[in-house]
C-alpha positions in Angstrom: 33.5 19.9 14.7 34.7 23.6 13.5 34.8 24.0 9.7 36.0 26.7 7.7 33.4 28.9 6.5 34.1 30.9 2.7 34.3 33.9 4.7 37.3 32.6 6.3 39.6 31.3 3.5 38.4 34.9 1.6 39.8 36.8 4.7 42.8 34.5 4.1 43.3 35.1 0.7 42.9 39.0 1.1 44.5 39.9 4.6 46.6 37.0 5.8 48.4 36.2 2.5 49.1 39.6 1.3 50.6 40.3 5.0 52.5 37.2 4.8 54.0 38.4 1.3 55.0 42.2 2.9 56.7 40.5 5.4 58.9 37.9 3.8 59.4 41.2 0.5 60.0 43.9 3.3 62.3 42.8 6.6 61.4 46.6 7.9 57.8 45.5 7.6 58.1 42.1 9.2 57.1 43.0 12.8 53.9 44.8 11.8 52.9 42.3 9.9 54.1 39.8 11.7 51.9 41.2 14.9 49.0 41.9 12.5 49.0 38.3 12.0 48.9 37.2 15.4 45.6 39.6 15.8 43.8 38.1 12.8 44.3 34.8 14.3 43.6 35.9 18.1 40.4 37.1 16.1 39.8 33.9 14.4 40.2 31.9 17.8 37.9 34.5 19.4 35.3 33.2 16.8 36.0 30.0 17.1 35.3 29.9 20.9 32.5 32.3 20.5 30.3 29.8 17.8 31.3 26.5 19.8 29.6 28.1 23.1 26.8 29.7 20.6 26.0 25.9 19.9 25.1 25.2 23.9 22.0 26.8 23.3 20.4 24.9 20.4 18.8 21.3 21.1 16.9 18.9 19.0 13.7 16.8 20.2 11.9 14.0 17.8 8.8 12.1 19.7 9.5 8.6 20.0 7.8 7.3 16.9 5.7 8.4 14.2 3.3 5.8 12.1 4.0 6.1 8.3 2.1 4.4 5.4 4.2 2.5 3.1 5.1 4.2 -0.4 3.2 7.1 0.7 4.9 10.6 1.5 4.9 12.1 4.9 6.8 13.7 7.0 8.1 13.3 10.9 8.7 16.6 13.3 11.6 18.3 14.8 11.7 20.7 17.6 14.3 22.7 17.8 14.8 24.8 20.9 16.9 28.2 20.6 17.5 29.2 23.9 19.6 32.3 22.4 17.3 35.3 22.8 17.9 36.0 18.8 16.5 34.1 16.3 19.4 31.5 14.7 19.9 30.7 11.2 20.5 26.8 11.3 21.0 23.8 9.0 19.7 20.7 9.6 21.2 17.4 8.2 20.0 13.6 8.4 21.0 10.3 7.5 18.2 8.2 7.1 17.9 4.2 8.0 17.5 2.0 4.5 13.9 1.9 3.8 13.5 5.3 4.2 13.9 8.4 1.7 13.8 11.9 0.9 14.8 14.4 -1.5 15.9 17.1 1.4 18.5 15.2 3.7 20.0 19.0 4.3 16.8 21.8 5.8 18.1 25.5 6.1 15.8 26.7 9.1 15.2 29.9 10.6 14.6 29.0 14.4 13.1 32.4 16.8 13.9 32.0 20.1 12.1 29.3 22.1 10.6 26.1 20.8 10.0 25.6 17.0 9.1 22.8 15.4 10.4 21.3 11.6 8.4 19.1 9.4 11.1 16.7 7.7 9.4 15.1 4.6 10.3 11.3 3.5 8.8 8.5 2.1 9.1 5.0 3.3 9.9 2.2 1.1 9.8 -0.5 3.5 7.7 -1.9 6.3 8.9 -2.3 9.8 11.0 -0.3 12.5 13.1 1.8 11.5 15.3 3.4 13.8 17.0 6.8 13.7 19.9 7.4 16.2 21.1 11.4 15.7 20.8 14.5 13.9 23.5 16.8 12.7 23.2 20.8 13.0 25.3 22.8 11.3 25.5 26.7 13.0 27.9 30.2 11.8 30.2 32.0 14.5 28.8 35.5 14.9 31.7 36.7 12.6 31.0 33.9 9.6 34.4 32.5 9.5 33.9 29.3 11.1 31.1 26.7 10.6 30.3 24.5 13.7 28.4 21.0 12.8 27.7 18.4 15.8 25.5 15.5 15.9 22.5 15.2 18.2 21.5 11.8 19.6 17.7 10.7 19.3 15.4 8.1 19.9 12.9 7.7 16.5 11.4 5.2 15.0 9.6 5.1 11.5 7.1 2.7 12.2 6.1 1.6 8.5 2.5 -0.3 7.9 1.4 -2.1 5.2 0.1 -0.1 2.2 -3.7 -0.7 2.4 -4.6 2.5 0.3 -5.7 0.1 -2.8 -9.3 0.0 -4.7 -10.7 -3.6 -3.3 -10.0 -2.0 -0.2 -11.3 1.1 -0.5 -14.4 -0.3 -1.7 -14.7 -2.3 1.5 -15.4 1.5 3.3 -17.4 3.0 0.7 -21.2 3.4 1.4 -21.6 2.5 -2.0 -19.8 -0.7 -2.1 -22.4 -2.9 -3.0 -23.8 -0.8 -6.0 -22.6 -2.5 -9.3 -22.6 -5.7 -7.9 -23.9 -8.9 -8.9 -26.0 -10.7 -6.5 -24.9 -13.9 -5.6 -27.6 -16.5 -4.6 -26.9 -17.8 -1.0 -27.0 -21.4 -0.6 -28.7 -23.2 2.4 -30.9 -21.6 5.0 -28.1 -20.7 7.2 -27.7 -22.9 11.1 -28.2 -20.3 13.4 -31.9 -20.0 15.7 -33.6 -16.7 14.4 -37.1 -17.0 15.7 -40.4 -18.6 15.6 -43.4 -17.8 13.7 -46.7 -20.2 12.8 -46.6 -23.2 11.0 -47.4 -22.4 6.8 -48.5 -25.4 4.5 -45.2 -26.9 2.9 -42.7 -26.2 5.9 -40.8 -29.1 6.5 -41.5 -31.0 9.6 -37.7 -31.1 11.1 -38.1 -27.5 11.2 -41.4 -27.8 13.6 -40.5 -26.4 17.1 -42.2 -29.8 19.3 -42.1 -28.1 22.7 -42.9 -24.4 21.6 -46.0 -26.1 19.5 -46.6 -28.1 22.6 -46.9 -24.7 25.4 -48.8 -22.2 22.4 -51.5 -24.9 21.8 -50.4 -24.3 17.3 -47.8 -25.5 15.4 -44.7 -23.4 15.3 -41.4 -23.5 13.1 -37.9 -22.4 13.1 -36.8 -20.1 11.5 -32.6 -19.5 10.9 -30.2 -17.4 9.6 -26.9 -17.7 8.0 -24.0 -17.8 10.5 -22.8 -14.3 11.8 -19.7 -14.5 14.1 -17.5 -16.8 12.9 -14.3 -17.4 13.8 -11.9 -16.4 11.0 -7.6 -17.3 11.5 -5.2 -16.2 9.0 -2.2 -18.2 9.9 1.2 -16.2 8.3 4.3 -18.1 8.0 7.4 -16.5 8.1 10.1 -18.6 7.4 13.2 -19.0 4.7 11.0 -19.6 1.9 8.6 -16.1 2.5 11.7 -14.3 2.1 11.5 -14.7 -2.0 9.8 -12.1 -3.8 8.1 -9.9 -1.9 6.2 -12.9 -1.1 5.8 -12.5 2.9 4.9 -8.3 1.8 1.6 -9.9 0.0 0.7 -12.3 2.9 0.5 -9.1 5.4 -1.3 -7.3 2.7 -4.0 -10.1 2.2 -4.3 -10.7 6.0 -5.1 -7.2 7.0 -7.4 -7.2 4.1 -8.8 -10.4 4.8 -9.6 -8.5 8.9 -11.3 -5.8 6.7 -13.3 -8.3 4.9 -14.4 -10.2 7.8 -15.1 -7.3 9.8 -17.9 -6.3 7.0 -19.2 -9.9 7.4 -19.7 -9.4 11.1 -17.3 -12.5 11.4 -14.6 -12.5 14.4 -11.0 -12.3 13.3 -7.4 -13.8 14.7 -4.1 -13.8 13.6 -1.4 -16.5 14.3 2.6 -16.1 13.2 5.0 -19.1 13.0 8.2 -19.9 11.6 10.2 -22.7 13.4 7.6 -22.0 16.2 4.2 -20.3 17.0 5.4 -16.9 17.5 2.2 -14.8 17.8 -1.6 -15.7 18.8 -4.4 -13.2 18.7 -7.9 -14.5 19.4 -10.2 -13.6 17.5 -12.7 -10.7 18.3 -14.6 -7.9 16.1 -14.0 -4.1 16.0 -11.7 -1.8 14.5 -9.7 -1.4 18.0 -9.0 -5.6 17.3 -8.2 -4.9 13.3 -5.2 -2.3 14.6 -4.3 -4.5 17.3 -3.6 -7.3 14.3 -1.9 -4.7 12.0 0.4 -3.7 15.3 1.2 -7.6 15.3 2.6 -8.2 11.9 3.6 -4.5 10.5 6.9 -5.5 11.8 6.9 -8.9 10.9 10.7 -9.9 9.1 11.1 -13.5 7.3 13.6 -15.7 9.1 16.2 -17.6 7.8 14.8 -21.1 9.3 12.4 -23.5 8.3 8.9 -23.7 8.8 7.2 -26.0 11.6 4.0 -27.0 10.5 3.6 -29.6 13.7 4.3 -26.8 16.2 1.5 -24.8 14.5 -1.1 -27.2 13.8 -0.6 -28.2 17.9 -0.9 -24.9 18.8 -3.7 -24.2 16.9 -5.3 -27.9 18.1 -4.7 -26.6 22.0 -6.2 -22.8 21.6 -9.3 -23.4 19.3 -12.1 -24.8 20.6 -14.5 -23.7 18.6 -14.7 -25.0 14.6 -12.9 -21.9 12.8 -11.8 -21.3 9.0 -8.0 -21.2 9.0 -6.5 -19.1 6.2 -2.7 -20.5 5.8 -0.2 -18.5 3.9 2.6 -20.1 3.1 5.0 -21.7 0.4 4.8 -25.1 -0.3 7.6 -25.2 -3.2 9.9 -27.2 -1.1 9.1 -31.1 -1.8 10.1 -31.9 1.9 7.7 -29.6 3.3 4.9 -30.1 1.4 5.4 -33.4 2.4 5.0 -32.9 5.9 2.6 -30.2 5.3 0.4 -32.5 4.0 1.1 -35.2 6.7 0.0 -33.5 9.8 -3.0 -31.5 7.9 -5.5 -34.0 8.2 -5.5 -34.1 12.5 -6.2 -29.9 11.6 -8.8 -30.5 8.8 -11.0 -32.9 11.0 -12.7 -30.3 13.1 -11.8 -26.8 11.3 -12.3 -25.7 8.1 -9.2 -25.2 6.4 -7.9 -23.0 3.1 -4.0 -22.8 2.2 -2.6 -20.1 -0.1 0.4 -20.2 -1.9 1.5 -17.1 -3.7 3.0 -17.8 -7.2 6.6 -17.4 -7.7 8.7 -16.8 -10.9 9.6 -20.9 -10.9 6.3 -21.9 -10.9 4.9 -21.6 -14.4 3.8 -24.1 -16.5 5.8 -25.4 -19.7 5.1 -23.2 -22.8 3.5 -19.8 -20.8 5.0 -16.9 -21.6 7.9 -15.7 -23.8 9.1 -19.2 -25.8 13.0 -20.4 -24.4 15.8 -18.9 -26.5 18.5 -21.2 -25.2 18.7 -24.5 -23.7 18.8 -23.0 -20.2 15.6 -21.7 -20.8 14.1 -24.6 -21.7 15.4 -26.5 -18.5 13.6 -23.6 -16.7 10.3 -24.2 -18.3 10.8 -27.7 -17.6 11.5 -27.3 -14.2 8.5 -25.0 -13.8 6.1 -27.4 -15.1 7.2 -30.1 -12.9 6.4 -28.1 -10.1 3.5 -26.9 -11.4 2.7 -30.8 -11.5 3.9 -31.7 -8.5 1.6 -28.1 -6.8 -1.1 -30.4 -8.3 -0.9 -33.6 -6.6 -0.4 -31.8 -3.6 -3.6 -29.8 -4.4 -5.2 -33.2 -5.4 -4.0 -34.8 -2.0 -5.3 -31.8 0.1 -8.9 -31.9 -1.0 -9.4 -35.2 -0.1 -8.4 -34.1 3.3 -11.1 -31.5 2.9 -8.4 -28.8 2.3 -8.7 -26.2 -0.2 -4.8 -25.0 -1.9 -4.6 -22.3 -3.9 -1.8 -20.8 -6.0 -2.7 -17.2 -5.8 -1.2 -14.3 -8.4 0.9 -11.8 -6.5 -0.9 -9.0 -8.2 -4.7 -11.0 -7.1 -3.9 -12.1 -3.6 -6.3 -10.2 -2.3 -9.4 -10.7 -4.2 -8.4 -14.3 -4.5 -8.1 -14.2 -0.7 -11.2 -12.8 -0.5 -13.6 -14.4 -2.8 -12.3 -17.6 -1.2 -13.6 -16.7 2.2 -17.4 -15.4 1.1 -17.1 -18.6 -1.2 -17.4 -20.0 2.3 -20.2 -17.6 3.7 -22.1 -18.2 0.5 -22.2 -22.1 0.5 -22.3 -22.5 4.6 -19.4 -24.9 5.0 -18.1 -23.5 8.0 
């Protein structure tokens, strides 16, 4: 697309009017100015053609994605090849995908001849893909008086993660980490075969070791550790009701945090989607390699508008674990139907895993009388409303632990360290 440049409409307003005005004043002076028109504008065309081929030798290049941090600024490259043996004075325009800002949607670059390469900074807002499709480059015609602005195609993507870049989880990398901290007793004397050592007045007898006493000729015990390599599951639902509140943006942040966590403990961690149906496994293994592999699986993970299946996940789960595994649900149990049935087909789960559900805290759940009194009577049918679901959250809570179930309604600002201390609540007490 040509544009006029200032240049041009100055040249207008100083050559081509006043020539127009001589003519139409002067009739004697009408060819000359008549024929110094037509060279102006056999100039301007010249110019015109001359900045339209000058664009054949610019091209733009972006790599096919770039990994962003969410709310954190960065920046994605452009190269820009000048195949003009000069160097070109260029601008550079872009119109980002929602999710995505910046403060500098137009660059002015200098590009020398060859391959040069632009750092475009932006922030990104939300996680997921985000895809760009073009570029626009705006160039001069080697007089000035027309600009020439086309659009590039290009195949980017922002790829957005979660925001991990918090304290708890900072903690979890720093050497330090366990300075300051209380120590917790552990319970038990852990299940898992250490080693064997002689027999010490006041060992219990279930702990003697019959057929090592039996080949060494002394009596010899057991001696056992707590449980290292455990299988932990968070299970992430993604339907209609995760949609509310950013409530579906803290489950992926406690999840991956939850991997971290587990990773620390020496534990094996998986990670299971579902809506309507099971939409992703991954088993369970150790390693930082694993933990990326889970954040790859859920940074683009989008609520759906469909309700959840709890059957389809709770058989899927039944079919692929065979080993006894703490399952970490999160989910929202608001809606009366699907608590219902939440709590119906729980209790096949519950028998041979160890199961703990987390419900994230929504603006509707609060009891009566918390926060700012009701000003009207529509606030007071709110706080009513709120406190019979807060009642009803407890029955369902109530119903749950005698199916061995844990429910917790987490704070959205405490998921994670609720998250958290739930799971080493396990560690500590052995109930795995």
């Amino acid at each position: 697309m040509l544009v006029p440049a200032p240049r041009l409409l100055l040249v207008s307003a100083v050559v081509a009017l006043p020539l127009a005005s001589l003519g139409g004043m002067f009739p004697t002076l009408t060819p000359a100015c008549a024929a110094a028109l037509v060279v102006c504008a056999a100039v301007v065309a010249i110019d015109a053609a001359a900045a339209l081929r000058r664009m054949d030798g610019v091209a733009l290049s972006t790599p096919r994605f770039v990994r962003f941090t969410k709310d954190v600024a960065a920046h994605f490259p452009v190269t820009i090849e000048n195949r003009r043996a000069a160097a070109r004075a260029l601008r550079l325009g872009v119109n980002l995908p929602p999710g995505i800002e910046t403060e500098s949607p137009v660059l002015d670059v200098l590009a020398p001849h060859g391959a040069s390469q632009v750092h475009w900074p932006c922030t990104a807002r939300a996680r997921g893909d985000h895809a760009l499709g073009e570029l626009h480059v705006e160039a001069g015609s080697p007089l000035g008086l027309w600009l020439v602005r086309q659009p590039r195609p290009v195949e980017f993507r922002f790829r957005v993660y979660p925001n991990l870049r918090d304290r708890a989880t900072a903690a979890l990398f720093r050497s330090t980490a366990s300075l300051g901290m209380r120590v917790r007793r552990q319970i038990g004397k852990g299940k898992e075969f250490e080693n064997l050592r002689h027999y010490l007045p006041g060992d219990s007898f279930e702990d003697i070791h019959w057929k090592a006493t039996a080949k060494r000729g002394f009596p010899a015990v057991k001696l056992y550790r707590v449980e290292h390599a455990q299988e932990v599951y968070a299970i992430l639902d993604s339907s209609r009701l995760s949609a509310r509140e950013g409530i579906l943006e803290s489950f992926v942040d406690a999840a991956l945090h939850l991997a971290l966590v587990a990773e620390k403990q020496g534990d094996r961690f998986g990670l299971v989607t579902f809506s309507d149906r099971t939409h992703k496994f991954v088993r369970a293994r150790t390693g930082m390699d694993h933990f990326r592999l889970c954040r790859e699986t859920i940074y683009d993970l989008h609520a759906q508008r469909v309700s959840p299946d709890f059957r389809d996940v709770f058989t899927s789960l039944q079919l692929n674990l065979r080993r006894r595994s703490l399952l970490v649900f999160f989910t929202s149990l608001d809606d009366a139907l699907l608590a219902e049935s939440f709590e119906h087909d729980i209790p096949l789960l519950a028998r041979r895993h160890l199961v703990l559900v987390n419900v994230r805290r929504t603006a509707a759940l609060h009891p009566l009388y918390t926060g700012e009194p009701a000003r009207n009577l529509d606030g007071l049918y709110s706080g009513l409303a709120g406190q019979m679901l807060c009642n009803r959250m407890r029955k369902l809570e109530i119903a749950l632990q005698d199916c061995g179930v844990k429910l917790t309604v987490t704070d959205p600002d405490r998921i994670k360290m609720q998250v958290a201390s739930s799971y080493l609540d396990v560690k500590r007490r052995q109930i795995l």
